[in-house]
C-alpha positions as CSV (number, residue, x, y, z in Angstrom):
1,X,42.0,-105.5,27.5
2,X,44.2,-103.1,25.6
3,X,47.1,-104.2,23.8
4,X,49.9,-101.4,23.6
5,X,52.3,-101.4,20.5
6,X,55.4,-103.2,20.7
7,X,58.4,-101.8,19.8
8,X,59.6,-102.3,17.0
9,X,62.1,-105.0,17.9
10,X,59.0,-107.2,19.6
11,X,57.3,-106.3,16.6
12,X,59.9,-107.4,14.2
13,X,60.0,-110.7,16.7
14,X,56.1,-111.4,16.1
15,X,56.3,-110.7,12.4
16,X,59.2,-113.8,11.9
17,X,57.0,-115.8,14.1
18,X,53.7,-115.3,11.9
19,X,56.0,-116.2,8.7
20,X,56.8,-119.6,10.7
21,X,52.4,-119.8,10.7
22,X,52.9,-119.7,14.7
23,X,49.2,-119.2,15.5
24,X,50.2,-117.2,18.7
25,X,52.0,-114.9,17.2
26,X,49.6,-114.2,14.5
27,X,46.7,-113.8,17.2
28,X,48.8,-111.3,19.1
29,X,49.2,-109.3,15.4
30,X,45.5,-109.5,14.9
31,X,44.9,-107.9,18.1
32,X,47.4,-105.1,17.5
33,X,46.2,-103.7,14.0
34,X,42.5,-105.3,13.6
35,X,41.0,-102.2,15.0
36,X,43.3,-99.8,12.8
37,X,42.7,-102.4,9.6
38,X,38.8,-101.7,10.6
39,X,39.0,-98.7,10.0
40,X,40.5,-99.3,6.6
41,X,37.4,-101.5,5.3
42,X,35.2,-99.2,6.7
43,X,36.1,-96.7,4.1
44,X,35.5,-99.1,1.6
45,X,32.3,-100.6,2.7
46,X,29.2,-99.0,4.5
47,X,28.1,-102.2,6.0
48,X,29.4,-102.9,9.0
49,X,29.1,-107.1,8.5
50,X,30.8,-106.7,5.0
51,X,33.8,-104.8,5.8
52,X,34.2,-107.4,9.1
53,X,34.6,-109.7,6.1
54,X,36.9,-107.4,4.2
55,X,38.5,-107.5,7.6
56,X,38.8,-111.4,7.7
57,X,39.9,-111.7,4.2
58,X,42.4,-109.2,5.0
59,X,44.1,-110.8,7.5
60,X,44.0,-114.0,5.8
61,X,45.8,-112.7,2.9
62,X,48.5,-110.7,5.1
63,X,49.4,-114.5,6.7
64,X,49.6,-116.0,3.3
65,X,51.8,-113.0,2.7
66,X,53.6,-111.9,5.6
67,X,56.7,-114.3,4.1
68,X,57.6,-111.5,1.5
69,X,57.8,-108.7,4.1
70,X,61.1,-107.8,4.0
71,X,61.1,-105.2,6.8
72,X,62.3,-102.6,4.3
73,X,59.4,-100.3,5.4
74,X,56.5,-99.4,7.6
75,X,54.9,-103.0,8.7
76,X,51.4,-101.1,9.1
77,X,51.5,-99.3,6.0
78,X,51.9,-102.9,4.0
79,X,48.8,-104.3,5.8
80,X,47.0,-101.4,5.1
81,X,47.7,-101.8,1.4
82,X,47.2,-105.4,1.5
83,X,43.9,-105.1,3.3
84,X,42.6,-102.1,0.6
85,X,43.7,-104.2,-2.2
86,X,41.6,-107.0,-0.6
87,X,39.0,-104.6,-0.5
88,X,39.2,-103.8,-4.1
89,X,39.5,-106.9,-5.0
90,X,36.0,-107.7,-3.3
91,X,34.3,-104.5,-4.6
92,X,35.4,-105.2,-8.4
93,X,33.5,-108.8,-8.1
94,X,30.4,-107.2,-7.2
95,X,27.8,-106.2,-10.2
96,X,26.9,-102.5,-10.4
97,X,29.4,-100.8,-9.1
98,X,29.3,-97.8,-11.0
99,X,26.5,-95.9,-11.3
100,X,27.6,-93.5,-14.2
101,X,28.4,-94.2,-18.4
102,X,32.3,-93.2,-19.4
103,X,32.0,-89.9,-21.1
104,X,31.3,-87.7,-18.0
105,X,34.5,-86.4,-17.8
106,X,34.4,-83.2,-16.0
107,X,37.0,-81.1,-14.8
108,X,37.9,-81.1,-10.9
109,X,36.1,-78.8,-8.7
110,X,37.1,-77.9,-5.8
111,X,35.3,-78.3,-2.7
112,X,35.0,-76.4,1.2
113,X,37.8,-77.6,3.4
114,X,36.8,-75.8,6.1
115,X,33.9,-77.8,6.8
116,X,35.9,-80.8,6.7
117,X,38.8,-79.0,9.5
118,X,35.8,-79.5,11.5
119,X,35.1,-82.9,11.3
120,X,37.0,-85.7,13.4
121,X,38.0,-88.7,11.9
122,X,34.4,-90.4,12.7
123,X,32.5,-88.1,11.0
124,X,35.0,-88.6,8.0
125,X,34.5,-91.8,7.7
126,X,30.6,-91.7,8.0
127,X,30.6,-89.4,5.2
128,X,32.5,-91.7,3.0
129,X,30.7,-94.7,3.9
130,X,27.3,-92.9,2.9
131,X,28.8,-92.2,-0.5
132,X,27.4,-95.1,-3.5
133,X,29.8,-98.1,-4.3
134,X,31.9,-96.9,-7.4
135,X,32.3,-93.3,-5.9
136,X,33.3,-94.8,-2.5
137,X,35.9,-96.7,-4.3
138,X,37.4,-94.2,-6.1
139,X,37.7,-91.6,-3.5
140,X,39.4,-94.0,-1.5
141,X,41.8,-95.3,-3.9
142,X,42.6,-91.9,-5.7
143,X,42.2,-89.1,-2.2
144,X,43.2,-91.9,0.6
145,X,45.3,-94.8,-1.3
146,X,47.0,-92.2,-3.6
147,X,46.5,-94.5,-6.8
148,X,46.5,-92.6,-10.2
149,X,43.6,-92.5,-12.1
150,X,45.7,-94.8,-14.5
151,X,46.6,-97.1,-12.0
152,X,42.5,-97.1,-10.7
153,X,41.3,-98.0,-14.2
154,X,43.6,-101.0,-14.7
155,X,42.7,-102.2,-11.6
156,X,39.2,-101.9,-11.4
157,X,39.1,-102.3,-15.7
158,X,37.2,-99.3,-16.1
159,X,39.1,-95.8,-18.5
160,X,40.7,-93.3,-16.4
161,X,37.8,-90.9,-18.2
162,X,35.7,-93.1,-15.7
163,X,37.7,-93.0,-12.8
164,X,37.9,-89.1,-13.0
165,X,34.2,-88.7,-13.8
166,X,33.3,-91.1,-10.1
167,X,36.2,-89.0,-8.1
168,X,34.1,-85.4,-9.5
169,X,31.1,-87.0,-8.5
170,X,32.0,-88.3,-5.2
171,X,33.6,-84.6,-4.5
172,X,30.4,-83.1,-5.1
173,X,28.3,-85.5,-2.9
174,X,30.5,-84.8,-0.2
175,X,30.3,-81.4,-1.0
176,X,26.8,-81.2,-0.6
177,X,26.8,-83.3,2.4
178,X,29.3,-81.3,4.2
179,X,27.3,-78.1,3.3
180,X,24.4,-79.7,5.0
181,X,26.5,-80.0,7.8
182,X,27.3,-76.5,7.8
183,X,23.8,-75.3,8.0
184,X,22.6,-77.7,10.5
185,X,25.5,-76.1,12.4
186,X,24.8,-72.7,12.3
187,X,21.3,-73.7,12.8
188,X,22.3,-75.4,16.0
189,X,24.6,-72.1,17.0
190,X,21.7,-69.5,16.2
191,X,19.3,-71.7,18.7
């Protein structure tokens, strides 16, 4: 059964209801952003089990929360930003995240867009999800979230040196994955 969006009156209608904890109401809000949430802690985990948790956690966390919505802006965006935080939160707590020593600051490079004009949003997401822990995490926070690399070292408790050295890295692991992409494309083409 698919639900369709409610307007943003019924919308406004469910949200008050889920800040009186009416388990209805907070049902009928799962159903309308879990798959869109999903896809959120997807791009923060690439197991499928552990971002369902992220998921769960989420959502547990947007009811305990819902109460200081203030309908002041876009309803989806604040779950999304609740669930990433989640998400971070989760990823911090685990050992090893990152795989590199501070001190590996290099400068940007900049990478093939092209490739990724290509992709659809599947793909995308596949590509971030094969990426390691720590670089996975920043990309998302810094190229998705928008978070500074300031803003990614204080929450994470890493140095911005750190933060810009896992975003490099990440950019040239998707690099190279999306050139591999390219030539199994024009492999496939030249068949």
């Amino acid at each position: 059964m698919t639900i369709n969006m409610p307007e943003e009156k019924r919308l406004t209608e469910i949200i008050e209801l889920c800040k009186e904890n009416d388990r209805k109401a907070q049902r009928t809000l799962y159903d309308l952003f879990s798959k869109k949430m999903f896809v959120v802690c997807l791009r923060y985990s690439s197991d499928y089990s552990d971002a369902e948790d992220m998921l769960q956690e989420g959502f547990i966390k947007i009811f305990k929360k819902i109460d200081k919505y203030n309908h002041s802006g876009s309803f989806p965006a604040w779950m999304s930003r609740l669930i990433s935080n989640n998400c971070i939160d989760i990823i911090r707590k685990k050992p090893n995240l990152y795989a590199i020593t501070e001190g590996h600051e290099n400068t940007l490079e900049t990478y093939n867009t092209n490739a990724i004009d290509k992709l659809i949003g599947e793909d995308i997401v596949n590509l971030i999800q094969s990426l390691p822990t720590g670089y996975r995490t920043i990309f998302n926070m810094y190229v998705v979230e928008g978070y500074s690399h300031k803003e990614i070292a204080e929450k994470l408790d890493i140095s911005a040196g750190t933060s810009k050295s896992q975003l490099n890295r990440a950019r040239k692991v998707l690099q190279k994955k999306l050139e591999e992409i390219k030539v199994y494309e024009s492999l496939k083409i030249s068949k």
